[in-house]
C-alpha positions as CSV (number, residue, x, y, z in Angstrom):
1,X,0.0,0.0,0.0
2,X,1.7,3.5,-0.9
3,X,1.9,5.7,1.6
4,X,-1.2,7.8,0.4
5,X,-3.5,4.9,0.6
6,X,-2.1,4.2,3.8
7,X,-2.4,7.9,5.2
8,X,-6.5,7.6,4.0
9,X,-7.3,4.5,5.8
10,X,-5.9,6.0,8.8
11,X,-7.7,8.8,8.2
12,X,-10.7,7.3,8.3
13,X,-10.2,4.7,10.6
14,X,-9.1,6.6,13.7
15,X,-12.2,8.2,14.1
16,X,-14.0,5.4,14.6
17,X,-11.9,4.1,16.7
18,X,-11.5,7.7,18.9
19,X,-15.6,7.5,18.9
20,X,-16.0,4.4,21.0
21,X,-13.5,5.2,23.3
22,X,-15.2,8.4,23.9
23,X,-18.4,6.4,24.3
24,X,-17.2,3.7,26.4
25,X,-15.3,5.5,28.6
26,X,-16.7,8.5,29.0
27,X,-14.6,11.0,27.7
28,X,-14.7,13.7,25.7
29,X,-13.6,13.4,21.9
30,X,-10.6,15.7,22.6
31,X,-9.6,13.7,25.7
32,X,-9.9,10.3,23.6
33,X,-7.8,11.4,21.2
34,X,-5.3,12.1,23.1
35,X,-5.1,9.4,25.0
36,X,-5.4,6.9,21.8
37,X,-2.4,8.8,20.1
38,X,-0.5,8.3,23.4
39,X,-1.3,4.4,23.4
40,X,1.5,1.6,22.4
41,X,-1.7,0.6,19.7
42,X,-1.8,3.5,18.0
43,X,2.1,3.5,17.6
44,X,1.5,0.0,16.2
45,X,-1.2,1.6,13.4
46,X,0.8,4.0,13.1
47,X,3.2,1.6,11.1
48,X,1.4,0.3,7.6
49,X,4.2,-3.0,8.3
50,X,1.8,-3.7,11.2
51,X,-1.3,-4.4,9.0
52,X,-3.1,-3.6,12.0
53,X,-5.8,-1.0,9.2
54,X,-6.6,-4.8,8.7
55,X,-8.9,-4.6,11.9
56,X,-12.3,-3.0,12.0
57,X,-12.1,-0.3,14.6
58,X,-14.9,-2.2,17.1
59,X,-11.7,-4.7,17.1
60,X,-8.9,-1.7,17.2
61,X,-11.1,-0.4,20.1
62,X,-11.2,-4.0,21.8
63,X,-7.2,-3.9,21.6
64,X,-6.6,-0.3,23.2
65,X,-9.3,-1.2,25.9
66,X,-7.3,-4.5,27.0
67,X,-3.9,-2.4,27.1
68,X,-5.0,0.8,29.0
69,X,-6.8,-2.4,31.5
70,X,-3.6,-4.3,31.7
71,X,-0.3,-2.8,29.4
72,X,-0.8,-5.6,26.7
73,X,-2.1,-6.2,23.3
74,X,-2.8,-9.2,22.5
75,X,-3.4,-9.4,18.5
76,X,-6.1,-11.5,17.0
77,X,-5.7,-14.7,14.5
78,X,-6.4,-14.1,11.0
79,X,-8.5,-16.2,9.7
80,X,-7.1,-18.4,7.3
């Protein structure tokens, strides 16, 4: 993927993800912003070598969640 493919699925991807971390924990969309940009995930996305834009953002969500509960990450199985 070339790096302004990647830039757009990031671009629309984060959003999503910021959203339900806003709505799940109670924060405003500024605060969940910040605090997904400061997460080990999002350093993770951040990097197209990842393949983590693979993951819907209900699953991106589910993997920021489990860190900020417990400072891991674990990564799903693809499907084969």
């Amino acid at each position: 993927m070339n790096a302004e493919k990647f830039a757009a699925m990031l671009f629309l991807l984060v959003p999503q993800v910021v959203h339900l971390i806003a709505e799940q924990h109670s924060l405003s969309e500024e605060e969940a912003v910040k605090r997904f940009y400061d997460s080990r995930l999002y350093a993770l996305l951040e990097d197209e070598q990842t393949k983590l834009w693979h993951y819907s953002p209900l699953m991106l969500f589910t993997m920021y969640d489990e860190e900020t509960k417990t400072g891991e990450i674990t990564f799903p199985e693809e499907a084969a």
